[in-house]
N, C-alpha and C positions, 0 to 999 in steps of 0.2 A: 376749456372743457370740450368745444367743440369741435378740437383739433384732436383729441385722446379718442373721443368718442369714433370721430371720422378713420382714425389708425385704426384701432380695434377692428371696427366693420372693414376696411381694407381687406385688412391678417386674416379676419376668419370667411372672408369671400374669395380670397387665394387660398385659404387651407380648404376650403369645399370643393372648389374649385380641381383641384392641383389632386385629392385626396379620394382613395376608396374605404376606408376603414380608418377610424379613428378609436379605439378600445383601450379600455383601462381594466384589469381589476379589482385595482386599490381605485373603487369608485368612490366610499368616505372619506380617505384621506385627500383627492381632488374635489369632493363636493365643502368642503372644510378648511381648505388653504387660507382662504381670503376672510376667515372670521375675526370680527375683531379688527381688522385692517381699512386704511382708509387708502391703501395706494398697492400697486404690487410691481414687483419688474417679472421681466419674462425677458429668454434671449430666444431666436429663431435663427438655425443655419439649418444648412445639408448641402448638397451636393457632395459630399467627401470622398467620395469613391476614387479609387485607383482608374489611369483612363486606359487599361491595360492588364490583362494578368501578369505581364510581364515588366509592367512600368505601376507599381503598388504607387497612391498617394505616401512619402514618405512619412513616417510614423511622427520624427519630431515636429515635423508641422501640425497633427491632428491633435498629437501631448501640448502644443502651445494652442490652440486654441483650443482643448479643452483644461489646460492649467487656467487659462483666461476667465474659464466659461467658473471655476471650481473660486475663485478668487473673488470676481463679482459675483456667485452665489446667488443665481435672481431664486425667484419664487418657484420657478422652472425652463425649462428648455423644450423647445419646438423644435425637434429634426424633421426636415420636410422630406428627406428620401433621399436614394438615390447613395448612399453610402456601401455599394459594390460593383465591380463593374458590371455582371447581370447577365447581359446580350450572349456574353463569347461563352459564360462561365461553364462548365461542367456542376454538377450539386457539391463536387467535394472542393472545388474551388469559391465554388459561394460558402459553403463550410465556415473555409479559410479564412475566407475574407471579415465575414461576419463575428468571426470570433476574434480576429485581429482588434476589430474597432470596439468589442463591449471590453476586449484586453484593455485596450486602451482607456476608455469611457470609465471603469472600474477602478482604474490607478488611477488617474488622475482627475478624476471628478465623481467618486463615490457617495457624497453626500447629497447629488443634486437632481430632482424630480426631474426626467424625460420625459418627453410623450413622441412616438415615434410615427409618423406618416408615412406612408410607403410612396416610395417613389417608381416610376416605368422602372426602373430598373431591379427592382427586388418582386415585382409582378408580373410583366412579360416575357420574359424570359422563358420559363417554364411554370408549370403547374407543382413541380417539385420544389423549383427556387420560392414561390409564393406563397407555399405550404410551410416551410420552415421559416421562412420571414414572418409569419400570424405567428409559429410555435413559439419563434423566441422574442416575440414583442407584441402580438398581441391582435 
């Protein structure tokens, strides 16, 4: 128990940590998950970004780890950031990007609670890229 407890405090001292905005606005259906429950799973990734506008993360890589993520079905999912490439992007290439990955996120793992953290790269960049990263997540 001391080991769960110690992980947990870890994860949400790197998601503070690492993190500017954490928002939902299905605030009941996150305050409600774990009712009735004596255990939960959660998975956490990110960094998935393209390291390149020109060199995209290939797509069947992101469809197998989220066919992955849609299979184990945890209780939810932690993306910590950082899923475009940000720095070089123009807004219509963060656009692109951005809509590539909920393309993806939507086929193949529609059924499974996100919570998205923003990572340096969907906030430094621009004041336009950071704007549209809150609109479409939050």
């Amino acid at each position: 128990m001391k080991k769960v407890i110690s992980f947990i405090l870890i994860v949400l001292l790197i998601v503070s940590v690492f993190s500017k905005v954490i928002k939902s606005d299905d605030v009941g259906k996150w305050a409600t998950k774990g009712v009735g429950k004596d255990s939960f799973t959660f998975i956490i990734f990110g960094d998935s970004r393209p390291t390149s506008p020109s060199r995209p993360m290939p797509d069947d890589l992101l469809s197998r780890i989220l066919q992955e993520i849609s299979l184990i079905h945890p209780d939810f999912v932690i993306h910590t950031g950082d899923m475009i490439v940000g720095y070089t992007d123009t807004l219509d290439q963060a656009k692109e990007e951005f809509s590539s990955f909920l393309k993806l996120l939507y086929t193949y793992a529609p059924d499974v609670d996100f919570l998205f953290v923003p990572g340096n790269h969907e906030l430094k960049p621009s004041e336009e890229i950071a704007n549209l990263y809150r609109k479409l997540f939050g």
